[in-house]
N, C-alpha and C positions, 0 to 999 in steps of 0.2 A: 223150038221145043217149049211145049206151057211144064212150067212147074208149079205142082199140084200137090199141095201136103193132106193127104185125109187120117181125120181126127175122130177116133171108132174105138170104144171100150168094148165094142163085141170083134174080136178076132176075124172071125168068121165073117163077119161083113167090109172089116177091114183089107184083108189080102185078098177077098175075091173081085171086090174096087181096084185094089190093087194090080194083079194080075190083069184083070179085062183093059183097064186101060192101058197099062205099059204094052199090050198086045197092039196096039197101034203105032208104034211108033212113035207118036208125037209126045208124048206125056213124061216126064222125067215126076216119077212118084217119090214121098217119103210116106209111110204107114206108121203111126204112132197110134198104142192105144190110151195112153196117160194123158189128157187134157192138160196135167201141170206142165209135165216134160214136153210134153209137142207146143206149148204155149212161149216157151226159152229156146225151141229150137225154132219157132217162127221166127221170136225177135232177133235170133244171129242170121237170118238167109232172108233171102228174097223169094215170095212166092208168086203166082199169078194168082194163085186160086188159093181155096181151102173147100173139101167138104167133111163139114163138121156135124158128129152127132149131136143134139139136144140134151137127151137125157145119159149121162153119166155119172158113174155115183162116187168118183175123185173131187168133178165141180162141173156146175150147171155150161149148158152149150151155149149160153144166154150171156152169162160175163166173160167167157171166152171169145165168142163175137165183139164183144163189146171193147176188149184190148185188142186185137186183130183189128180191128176197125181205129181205134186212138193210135195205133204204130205205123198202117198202112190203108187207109181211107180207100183209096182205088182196090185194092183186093178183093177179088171177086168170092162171097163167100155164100156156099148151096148150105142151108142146113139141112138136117136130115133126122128122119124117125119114124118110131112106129107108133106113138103116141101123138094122133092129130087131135089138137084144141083148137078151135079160134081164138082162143086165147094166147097160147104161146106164136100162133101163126104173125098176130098182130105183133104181139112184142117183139119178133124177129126181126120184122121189117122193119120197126120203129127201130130199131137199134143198127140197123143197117144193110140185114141179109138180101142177095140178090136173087136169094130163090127157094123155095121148100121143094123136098121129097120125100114122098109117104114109103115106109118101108113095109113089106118089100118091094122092090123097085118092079114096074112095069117089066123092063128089060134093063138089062146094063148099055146096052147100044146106047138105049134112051139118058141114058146118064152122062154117058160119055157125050153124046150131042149136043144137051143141055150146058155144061160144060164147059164144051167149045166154043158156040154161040155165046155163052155170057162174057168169057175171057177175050175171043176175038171182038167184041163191041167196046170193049172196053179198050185195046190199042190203038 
């Protein structure tokens, strides 16, 4: 089972992540939309993954990553948005993300695949 925490100030993009991937079976999801709150409920659990929005207007997706990554190094983290820069794309990576997605998403299959391929490379 990958446990996957996604971290979404828009509702609407959160439960529907949500939903598609708990449709497979595999996925044991938590949906937070508060970057504070889902940041404390990272540090008590173990996750595989995280897909994390960018831009939130609680706190940026940027030093969110950036404590997700000093707690748990190996965690697999997609960020995600609708706002594409080269500029924030670099700083992602720099900071440690495993991978971008431009919202809105291709497909959610596609998300869900991505996903699993980045979390299984990493066991």
């Amino acid at each position: 089972m990958i446990r996957l925490l996604i971290i979404d100030d828009e509702q609407s993009i959160g439960t529907m992540l949500e939903k598609a991937l708990k449709r497979s079976g595999d996925f044991k999801i938590t949906y937070m939309d508060n970057p504070v709150t889902a940041l404390s409920h990272f540090k008590k659990g173990e996750y595989d993954g995280v897909l994390l929005d960018i831009m939130m207007p609680q706190r940026d997706g940027l030093s969110v990553l950036e404590e997700i990554k000093a707690k748990d190094p190996e965690c697999v983290v997609v960020m995600m948005t609708a706002y594409s820069t080269l500029d924030k794309v670099l700083q992602s990576h720099k900071v440690g993300a495993d991978h971008y997605l431009l919202k809105p998403f291709d497909s959610l299959s596609s998300v869900e695949k991505k996903v699993r391929e980045l979390i299984q490379a990493r066991q």
